[in-house]
N, C-alpha and C positions, 0 to 999 in steps of 0.2 A: 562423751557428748557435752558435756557440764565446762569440759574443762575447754574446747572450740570454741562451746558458748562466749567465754567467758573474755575472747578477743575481740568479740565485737559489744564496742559499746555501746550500740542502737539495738541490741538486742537483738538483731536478726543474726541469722548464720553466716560466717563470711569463710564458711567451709564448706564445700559440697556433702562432705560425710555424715555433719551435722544436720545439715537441709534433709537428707532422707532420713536420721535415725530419729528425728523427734515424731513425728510424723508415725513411723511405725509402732512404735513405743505409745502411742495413743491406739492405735489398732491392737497392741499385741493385749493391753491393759482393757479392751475393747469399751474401747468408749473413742469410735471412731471420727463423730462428730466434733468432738475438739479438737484434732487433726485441723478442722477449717478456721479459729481464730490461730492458730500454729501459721496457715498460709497468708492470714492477711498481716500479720508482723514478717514474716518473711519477704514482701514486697517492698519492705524499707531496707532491704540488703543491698550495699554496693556491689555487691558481686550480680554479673549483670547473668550470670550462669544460674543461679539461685534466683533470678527473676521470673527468667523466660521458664523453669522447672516449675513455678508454681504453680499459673494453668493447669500442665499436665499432673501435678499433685493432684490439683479440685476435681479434677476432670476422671482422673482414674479413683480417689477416693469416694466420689458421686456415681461413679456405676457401679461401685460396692455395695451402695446404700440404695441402689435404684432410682438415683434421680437424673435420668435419661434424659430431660431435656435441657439440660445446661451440658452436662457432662463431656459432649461431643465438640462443643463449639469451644470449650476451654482448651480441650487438646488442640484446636485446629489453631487458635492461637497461641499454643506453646509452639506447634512445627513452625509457625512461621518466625516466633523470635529463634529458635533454633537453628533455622535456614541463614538466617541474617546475619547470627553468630558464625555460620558455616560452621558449627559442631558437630560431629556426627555422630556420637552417643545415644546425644539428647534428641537428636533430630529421628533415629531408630528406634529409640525409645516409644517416641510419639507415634511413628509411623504403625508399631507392632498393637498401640492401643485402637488408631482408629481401622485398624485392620478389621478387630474387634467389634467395633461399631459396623462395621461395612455388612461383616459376617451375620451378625442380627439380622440386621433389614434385608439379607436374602442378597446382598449385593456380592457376588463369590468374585467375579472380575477384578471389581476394584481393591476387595479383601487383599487377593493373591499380588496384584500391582505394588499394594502398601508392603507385605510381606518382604517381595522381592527387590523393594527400593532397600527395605529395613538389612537383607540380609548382603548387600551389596556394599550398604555403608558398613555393615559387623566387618565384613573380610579384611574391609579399608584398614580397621584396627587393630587388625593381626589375631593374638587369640583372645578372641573373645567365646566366654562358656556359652552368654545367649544363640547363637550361631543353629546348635542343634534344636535348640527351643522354638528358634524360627522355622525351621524345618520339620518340626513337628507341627506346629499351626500350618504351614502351607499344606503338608497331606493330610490336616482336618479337612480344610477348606475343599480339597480336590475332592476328598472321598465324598464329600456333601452335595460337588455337581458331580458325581456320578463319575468321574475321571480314576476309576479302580487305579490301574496302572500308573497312573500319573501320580497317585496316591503312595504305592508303593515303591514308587522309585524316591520320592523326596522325604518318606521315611523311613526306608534304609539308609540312603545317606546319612540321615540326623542321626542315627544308633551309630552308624559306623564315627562322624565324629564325636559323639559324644563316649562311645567306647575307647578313642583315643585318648581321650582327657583321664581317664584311668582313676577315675573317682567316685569309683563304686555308683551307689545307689541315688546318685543326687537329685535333685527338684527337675531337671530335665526328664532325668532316665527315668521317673515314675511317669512323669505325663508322657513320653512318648510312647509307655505300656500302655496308658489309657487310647492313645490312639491305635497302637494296633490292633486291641480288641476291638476299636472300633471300628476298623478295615475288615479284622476278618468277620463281626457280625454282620457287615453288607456285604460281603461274601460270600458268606450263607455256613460259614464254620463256626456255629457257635459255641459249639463245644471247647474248640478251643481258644472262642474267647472268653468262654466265661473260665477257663483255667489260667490265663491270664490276669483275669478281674481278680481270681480267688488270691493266685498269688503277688498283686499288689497290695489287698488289703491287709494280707499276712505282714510283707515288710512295714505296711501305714503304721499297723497294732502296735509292732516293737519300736517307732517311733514315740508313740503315748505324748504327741504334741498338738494343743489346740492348732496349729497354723495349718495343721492337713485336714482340719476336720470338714471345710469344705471342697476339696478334692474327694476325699473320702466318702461322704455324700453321692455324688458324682458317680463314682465306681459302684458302688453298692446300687442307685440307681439303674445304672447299666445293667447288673448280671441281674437284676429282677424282674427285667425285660427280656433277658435270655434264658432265665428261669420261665418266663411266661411263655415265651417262642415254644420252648419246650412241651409244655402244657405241662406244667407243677403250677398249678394257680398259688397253691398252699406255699409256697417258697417265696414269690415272688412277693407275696401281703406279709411275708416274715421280714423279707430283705427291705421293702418299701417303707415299712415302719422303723426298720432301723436308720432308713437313711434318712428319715425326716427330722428323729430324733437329731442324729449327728448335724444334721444340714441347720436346723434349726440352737445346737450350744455353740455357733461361730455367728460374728458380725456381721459375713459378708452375706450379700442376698441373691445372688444369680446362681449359686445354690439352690438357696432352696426351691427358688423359684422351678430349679431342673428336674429336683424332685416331683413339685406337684405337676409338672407337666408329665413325669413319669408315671405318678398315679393319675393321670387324666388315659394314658394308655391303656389300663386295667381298668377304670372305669369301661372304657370305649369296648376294648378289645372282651369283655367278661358279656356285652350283647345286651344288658342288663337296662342302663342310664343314661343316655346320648345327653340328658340336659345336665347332671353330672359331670360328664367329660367336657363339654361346652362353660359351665362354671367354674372349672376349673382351672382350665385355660385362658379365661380369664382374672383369675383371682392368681396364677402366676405371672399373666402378665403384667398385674398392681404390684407385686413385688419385687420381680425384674423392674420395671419399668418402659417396659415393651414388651410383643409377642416377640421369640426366637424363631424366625424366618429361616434360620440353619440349623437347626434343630432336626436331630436324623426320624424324630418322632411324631412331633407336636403339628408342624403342618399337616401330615396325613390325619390325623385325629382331629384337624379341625375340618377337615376337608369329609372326611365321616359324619361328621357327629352334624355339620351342616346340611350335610344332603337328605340324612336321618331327620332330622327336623323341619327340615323347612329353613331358609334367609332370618324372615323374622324370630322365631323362638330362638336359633342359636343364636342371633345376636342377643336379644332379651336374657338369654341366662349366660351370655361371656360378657354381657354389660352388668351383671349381679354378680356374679364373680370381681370384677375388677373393682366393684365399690364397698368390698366388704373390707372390716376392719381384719389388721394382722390378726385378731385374736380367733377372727370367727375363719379365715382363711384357712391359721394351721386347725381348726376344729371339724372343717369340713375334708380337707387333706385326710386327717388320721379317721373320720369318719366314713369316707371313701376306700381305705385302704382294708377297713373291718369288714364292711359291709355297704357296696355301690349301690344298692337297689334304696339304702335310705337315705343316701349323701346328696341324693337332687330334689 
């Protein structure tokens, strides 16, 4: 990267390669906020490719950190220099993010639109690895409106090409596991999703690399809800704690945020705290940077925890949740996870 650098005399990258590795190289060293004086020298790049990428740098490195109200309207101006450019990488690239954004706000239509633009331009490309990756978010997106089947056809597809590419275990074929435990959990198979779950985090372990530990999170989240479906309360506050742990030694925050929406579940679901489960879901939407509107959990627990309360009290305690500092959020999180009845 040092040595790319070192062709451009303005100091910006006049190589695409360079443009993405500094960038992560601040995330991997996690000190992701410098990543952003990284983008604003990068807009004195000739290269008009490593402009219009910038945006969608701020824009996806900002929904890392949860700062959701810029984050979306960066991308939207990276697809458009994208378009301009007639790129199709860049322009899929962008599309697979505010897919993302759409999938939040509950918007599943326009999610699946953005997806199916994203994987229309992949083919254009011949092989491209993202391909299955998109077909794994489009049977998130399906399984969340309720479209089982539509679910499962667009993630066999993605197993079956991503089985073609013949590369073992890679960053697709782990998330596309995480999706079909999550088909067959709204299924009503949870046994074998949580056999699944077990054996993702098996191969995460023999990885022993921070870049999974919020995936990892994620997973671990999931089988503690399948642990609780079950009725092992005792599993799911063992599994819960570890995943807040893990969620919490990585950068990214929609993590964790996943988690404490996951302990708002067990809050809810334990019959115990409804202003608990209402705090909480607020204090991950301060970390997110929004409520998860696609979220296979956290709408029904709000939609609980409100009816249980009353309009006014849940908003008063999702409005105390969303103003508490990080410190006291992961404090109430792991205090929730010990013992709900004192966490509200």
């Amino acid at each position: 990267m040092a040595d790319l650098n070192r062709w451009s005399p303005d100091t910006a990258p006049a190589h695409p390669i360079a443009a993405m590795g500094e960038p992560m190289l601040a995330l991997y060293e996690e000190d992701p906020n410098r990543a952003f004086a990284v983008f604003d020298r990068y807009m004195t790049s000739e290269d008009p490719w490593v402009r219009a990428a910038v945006p969608l740098l701020r824009g996806t490195f900002g929904s890392m950190l949860g700062r959701m109200d810029w984050a979306e309207s960066d991308c939207r101006e990276a697809l458009a220099a994208f378009r301009a450019l007639g790129e199709a990488w860049g322009t899929a690239a962008v599309l697979i993010q505010l897919a993302e954004f759409a999938r939040l706000r509950g918007e599943n239509a326009a999610a699946v639109a953005a997806l199916e633009e994203a994987g229309a331009l992949g083919k254009q490309l011949g092989a491209w690895g993202d391909l299955s990756h998109i077909g794994g978010k489009l049977a998130a997106v399906r399984l969340r409106m309720g479209d089982l089947a539509g679910a499962r056809t667009d993630l066999e597809r993605a197993e079956r090409e991503e089985a073609a590419r013949g590369i073992g275990q890679s960053d697709s074929a782990t998330w596309l596991g995480l999706v079909r435990a999550e088909l067959l959990y709204r299924e009503g198979d949870t046994a074998a999703a949580g056999r699944i779950c077990g054996g993702l985090l098996a191969q995460l372990e023999e990885k022993q690399s921070s870049w999974w530990y919020g995936v990892e999170a994620v997973i671990q989240a999931r089988l503690a809800l399948i642990a609780l479906t079950a009725g092992d309360q005792t599993r799911c506050r063992t599994l819960l704690a570890a995943a807040l742990q893990t969620a919490t030694s990585w950068v990214e925050l929609p993590p964790v945020a996943d988690v404490i929406d996951a302990i708002a579940v067990l809050a809810q679901q334990s019959d115990e705290c409804a202003t608990a489960a209402a705090t909480l879901l607020g204090a991950a939407h301060a970390i997110r940077g929004c409520f998860d509107e696609g979220s296979l959990n956290a709408p029904a627990v709000r939609d609980a925890a409100r009816a249980r309360l009353g309009a006014e009290d849940f908003e008063a305690a999702y409005e105390r949740g969303r103003g508490l500092p990080r410190d006291d959020v992961l404090a109430l999180a792991a205090a929730a996870v010990a013992n709900p009845v004192t966490a509200g």
